[in-house]
C-alpha positions in Angstrom: 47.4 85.3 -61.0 45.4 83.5 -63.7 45.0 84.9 -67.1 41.6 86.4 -68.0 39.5 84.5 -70.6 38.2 85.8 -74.1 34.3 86.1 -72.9 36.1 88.5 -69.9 37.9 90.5 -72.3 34.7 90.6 -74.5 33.0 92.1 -71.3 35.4 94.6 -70.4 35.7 96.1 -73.5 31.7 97.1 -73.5 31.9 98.1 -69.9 35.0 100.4 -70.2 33.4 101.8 -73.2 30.9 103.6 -70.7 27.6 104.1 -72.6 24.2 104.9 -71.8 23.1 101.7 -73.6 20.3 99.2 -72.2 21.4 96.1 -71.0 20.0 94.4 -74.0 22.6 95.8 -76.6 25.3 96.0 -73.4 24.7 91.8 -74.3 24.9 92.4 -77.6 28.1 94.1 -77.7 29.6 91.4 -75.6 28.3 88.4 -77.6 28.7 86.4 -74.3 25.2 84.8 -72.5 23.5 87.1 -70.4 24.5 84.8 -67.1 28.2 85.2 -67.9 28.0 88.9 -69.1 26.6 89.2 -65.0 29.1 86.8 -63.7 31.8 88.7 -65.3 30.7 92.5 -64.6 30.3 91.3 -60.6 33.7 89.9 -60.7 35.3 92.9 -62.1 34.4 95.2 -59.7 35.1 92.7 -56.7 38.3 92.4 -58.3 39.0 95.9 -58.1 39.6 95.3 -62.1 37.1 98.3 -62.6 35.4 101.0 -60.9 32.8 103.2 -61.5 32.7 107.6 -61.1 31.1 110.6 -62.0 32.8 113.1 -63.4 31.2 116.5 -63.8 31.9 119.4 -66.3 34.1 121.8 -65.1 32.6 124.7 -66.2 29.2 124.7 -64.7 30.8 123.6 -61.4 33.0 127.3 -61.3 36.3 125.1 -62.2 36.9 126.0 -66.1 40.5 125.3 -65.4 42.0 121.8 -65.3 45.7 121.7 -64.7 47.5 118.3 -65.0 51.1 118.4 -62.5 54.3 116.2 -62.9 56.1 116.5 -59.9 59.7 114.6 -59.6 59.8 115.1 -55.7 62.9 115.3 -53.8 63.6 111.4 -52.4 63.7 112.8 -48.6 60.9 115.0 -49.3 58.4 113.1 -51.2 55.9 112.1 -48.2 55.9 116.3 -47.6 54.8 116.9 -51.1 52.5 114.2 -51.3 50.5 115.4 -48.3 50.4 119.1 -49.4 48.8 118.0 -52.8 45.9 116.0 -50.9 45.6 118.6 -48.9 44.9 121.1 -51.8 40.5 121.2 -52.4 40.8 121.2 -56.2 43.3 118.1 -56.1 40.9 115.3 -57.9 43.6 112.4 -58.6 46.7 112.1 -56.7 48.8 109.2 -58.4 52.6 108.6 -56.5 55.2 106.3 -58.2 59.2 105.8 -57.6 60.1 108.8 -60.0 56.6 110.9 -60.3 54.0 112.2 -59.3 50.6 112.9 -61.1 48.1 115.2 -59.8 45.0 116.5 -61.1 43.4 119.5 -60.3 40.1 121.9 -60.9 40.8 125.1 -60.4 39.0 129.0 -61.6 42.6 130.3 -63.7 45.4 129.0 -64.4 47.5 131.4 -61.9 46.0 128.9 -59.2 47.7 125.5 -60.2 50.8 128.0 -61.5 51.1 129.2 -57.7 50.3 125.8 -55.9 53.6 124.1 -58.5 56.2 127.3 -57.7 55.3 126.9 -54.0 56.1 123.2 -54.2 59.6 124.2 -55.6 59.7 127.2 -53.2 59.4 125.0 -49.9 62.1 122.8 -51.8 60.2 119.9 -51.7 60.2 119.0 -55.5 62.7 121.0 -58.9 60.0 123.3 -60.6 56.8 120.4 -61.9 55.9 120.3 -65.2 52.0 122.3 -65.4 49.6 121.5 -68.4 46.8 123.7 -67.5 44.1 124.1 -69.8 40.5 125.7 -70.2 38.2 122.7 -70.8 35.1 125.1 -72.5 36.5 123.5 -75.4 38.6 120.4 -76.9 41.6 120.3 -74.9 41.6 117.6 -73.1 40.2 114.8 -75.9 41.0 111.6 -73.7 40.5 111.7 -69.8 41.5 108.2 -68.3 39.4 106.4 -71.3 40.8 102.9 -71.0 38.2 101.6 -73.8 41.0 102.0 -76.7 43.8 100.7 -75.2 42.3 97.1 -73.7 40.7 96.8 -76.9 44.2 96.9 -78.8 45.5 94.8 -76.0 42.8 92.0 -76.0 42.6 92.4 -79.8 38.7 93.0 -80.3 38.1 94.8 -83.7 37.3 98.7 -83.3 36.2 100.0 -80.0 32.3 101.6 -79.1 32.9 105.3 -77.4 36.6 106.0 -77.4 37.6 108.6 -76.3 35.8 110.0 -74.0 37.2 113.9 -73.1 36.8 116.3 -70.2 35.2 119.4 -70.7 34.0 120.8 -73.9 30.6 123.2 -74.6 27.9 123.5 -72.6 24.7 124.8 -72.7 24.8 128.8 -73.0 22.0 131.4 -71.7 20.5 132.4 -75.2 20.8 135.7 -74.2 24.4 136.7 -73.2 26.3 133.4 -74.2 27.1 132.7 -70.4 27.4 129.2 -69.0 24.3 128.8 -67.6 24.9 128.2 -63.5 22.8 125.4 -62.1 20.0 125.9 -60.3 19.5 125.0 -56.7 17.9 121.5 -57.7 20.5 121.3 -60.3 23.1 121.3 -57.7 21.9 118.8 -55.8 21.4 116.5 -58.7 24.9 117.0 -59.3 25.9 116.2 -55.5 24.2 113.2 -55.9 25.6 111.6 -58.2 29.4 112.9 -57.7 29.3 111.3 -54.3 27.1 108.1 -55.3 29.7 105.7 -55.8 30.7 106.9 -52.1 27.3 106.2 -50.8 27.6 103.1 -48.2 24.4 102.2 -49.7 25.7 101.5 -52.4 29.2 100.2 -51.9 27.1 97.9 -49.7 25.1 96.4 -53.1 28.5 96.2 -55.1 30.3 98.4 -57.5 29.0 96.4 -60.6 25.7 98.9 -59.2 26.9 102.2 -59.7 26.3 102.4 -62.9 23.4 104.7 -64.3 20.8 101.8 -64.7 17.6 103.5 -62.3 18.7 106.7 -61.3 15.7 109.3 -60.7 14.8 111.5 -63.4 16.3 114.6 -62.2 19.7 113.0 -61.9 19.4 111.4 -65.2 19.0 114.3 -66.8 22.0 116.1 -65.5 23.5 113.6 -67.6 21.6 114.2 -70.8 23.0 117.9 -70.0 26.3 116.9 -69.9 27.2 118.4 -66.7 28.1 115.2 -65.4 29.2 111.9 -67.3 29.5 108.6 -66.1 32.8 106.6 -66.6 34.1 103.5 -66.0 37.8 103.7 -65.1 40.5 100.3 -65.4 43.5 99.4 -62.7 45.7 98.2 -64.3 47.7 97.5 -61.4 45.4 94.6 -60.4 44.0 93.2 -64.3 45.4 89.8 -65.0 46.8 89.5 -68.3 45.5 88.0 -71.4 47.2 85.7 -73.8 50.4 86.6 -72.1 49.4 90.3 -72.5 49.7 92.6 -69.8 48.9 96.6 -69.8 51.4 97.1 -66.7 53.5 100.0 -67.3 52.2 103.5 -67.2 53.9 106.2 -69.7 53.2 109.7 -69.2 54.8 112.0 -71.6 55.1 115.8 -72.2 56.5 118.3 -74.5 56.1 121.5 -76.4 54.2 121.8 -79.4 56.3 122.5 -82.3 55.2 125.2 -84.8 51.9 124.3 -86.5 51.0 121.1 -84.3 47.5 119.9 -84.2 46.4 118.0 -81.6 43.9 115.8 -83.2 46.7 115.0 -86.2 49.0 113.8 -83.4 46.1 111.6 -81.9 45.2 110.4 -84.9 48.3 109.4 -86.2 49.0 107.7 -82.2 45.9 105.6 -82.8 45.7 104.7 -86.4 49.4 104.7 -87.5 51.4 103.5 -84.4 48.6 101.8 -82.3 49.1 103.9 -79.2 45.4 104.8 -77.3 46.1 107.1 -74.9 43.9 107.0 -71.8 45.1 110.4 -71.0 45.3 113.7 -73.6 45.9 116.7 -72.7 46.7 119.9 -74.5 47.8 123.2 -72.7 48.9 126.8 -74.5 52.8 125.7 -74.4 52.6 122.1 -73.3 50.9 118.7 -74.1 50.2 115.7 -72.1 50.3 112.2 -73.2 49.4 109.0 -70.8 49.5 105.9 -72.3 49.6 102.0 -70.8 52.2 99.7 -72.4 54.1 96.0 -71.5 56.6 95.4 -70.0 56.9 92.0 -72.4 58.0 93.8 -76.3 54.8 93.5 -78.8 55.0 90.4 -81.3 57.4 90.5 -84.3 54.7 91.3 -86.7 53.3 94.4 -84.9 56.5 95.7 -84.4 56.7 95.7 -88.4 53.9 96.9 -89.1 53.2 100.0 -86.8 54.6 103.4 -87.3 57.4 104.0 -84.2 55.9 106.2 -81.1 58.6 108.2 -80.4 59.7 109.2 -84.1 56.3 110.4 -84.6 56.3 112.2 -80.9 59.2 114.0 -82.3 56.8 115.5 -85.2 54.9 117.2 -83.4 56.4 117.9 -79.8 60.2 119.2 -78.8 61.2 118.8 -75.0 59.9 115.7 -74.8 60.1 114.3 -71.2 59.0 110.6 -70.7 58.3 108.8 -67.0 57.3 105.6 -67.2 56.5 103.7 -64.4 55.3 100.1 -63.3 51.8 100.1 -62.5 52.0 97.9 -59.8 54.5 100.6 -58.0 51.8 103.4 -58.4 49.8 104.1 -55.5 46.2 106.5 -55.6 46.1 108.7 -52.9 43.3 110.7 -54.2 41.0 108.4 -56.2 38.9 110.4 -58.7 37.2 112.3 -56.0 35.0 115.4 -57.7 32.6 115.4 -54.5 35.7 117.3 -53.0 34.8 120.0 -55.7 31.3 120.9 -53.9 30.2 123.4 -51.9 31.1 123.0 -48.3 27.1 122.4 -47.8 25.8 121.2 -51.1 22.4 122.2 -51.9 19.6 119.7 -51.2 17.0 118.5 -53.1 13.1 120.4 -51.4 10.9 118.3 -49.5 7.6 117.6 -51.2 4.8 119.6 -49.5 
């Protein structure tokens, strides 16, 4: 596999940032020529490098709950478990490796991913998972598979442009009562639209590098400006080349309690800053945390070693029970690829036909 060059680095970097830019400051941002900022993008996503989804906001869908599961299934008992999680409507990612698995789920309370995990260990198919479920109406999940921070530390590109990007967080509120306020009929469809659009054989037929938000109608566009659905751009790293002998290939997932006093944002801050760590994945539940993180499986150079603060000693600060996977990501395998279309209504509203 050949190693990827610095005006494809340059690229990804904008495009995993995710914003709502024009093209024009998109060209900027890469400082490449417009024809090779093109080039580049198509490649990507033929590449598999990148791909494109819509995420909505849980809340306004009827799923304030998202509940993150680690599941160490039994060896002779792993295909069992694997299926029951796809099977499960809420299930959103399904990630399956040699020692875990990752799922992620919508749900309306806790008590629903808390009942799916003790069935799991009831039917003997896995020891009791690990459950970080959290109510997204506010901060608590600050970094939701936001790749931007970590390929920018990898490639070594000064600063980054969005990261992170979260899940959840406020929403528009009837003025009246505070209540979320429930789409409308329209609304809804909007939202169908675009959940399922990069699903759309329309549209896989033009190319991924087109699902982006360039075009989309008005109505749809503004569901974004609402913030009940975000775009994102999401990174395999099981099929980027490296770069300068640098390689993301190894995925770390790790969880623990909060010790007394803990703040999240202190322990992302001091990740980020202090030991250079960019999670792509942040979760923070009641009595457990989440952190995913990408590193190599080649040790950093000499002088970063020096000159960053030590993950886990600074893990310790702030967590106790700390549990670590990590796993190659060429050994991970998506069974359920970010797919919130399975989160509509059986028959999802449609848009009315002009008289």
């Amino acid at each position: 596999m050949r190693a990827l060059t610095d005006s494809e680095a340059r690229v990804l970097a904008v495009l995993l940032s995710a914003r709502a830019d024009h093209e024009k400051e998109r060209l900027k941002a890469a400082q490449v020529p417009r024809s090779t900022y093109h080039a580049v993008r198509r490649r990507a996503y033929e590449e598999g490098w990148l791909r494109d989804r819509y995420v909505p906001h849980p809340v306004p869908i009827g799923r304030p709950v998202v509940a993150f599961l680690l599941v160490r299934p039994f060896a002779d008992r792993a295909d069992e478990l694997v299926r029951k999680l796809e099977a499960n409507g809420g299930t959103v990612v399904l990630w399956t490796g040699t020692q875990v698995v990752l799922a992620v789920l919508f749900v309306a309370k806790p008590s629903d991913a808390d009942r799916l995990a003790a069935g799991l260990a009831a039917d003997r198919l896995c020891p009791p998972p690990v459950v970080v479920a959290t109510a997204v109406a506010g901060p608590t999940v600050p970094v939701y598979f936001d790749f931007e921070g970590l390929w920018c530390n990898l490639a070594g590109l000064p600063g980054t442009l969005a990261y992170p990007h979260g899940l959840g967080g406020g929403v528009e509120t009837a003025a009246d009562d505070g209540v979320a306020t429930p789409p409308s009929s329209h609304q809804w469809w909007a939202i169908s639209e675009l959940v399922t659009r990069p699903f759309a054989p329309v549209v896989a037929e033009r190319g991924g590098h087109l699902i982006g938000p360039f075009g989309l109608p008005f109505s749809q566009r503004k569901i974004l400006q609402r913030g009940w659905v975000v775009h994102r751009t999401i990174l395999d790293p099981s099929r980027l080349p490296a770069y300068q002998g640098r390689a993301a290939d190894q995925v770390v997932l790790v969880t623990g309690t909060p010790r007394a006093g803990a703040r999240p944002d202190q322990l992302f801050a001091t990740l980020t800053r202090e030991s250079r760590v960019f999670p792509f994945l942040f979760a923070t539940g009641a009595d457990r945390w989440l952190v995913g993180a990408l590193g190599g499986s080649a040790p950093p150079p000499p002088e970063l070693q020096r000159s960053r603060r030590p993950v886990l000693p600074t893990l310790r600060e702030y967590l106790e029970g700390i549990e670590i996977v990590q796993e190659a990501a060429a050994g991970l395998r998506t069974v359920v690829d970010h797919r919130y279309d399975r989160l509509l209504p059986p028959a999802a509203p449609r848009a009315p036909t002009p008289a």
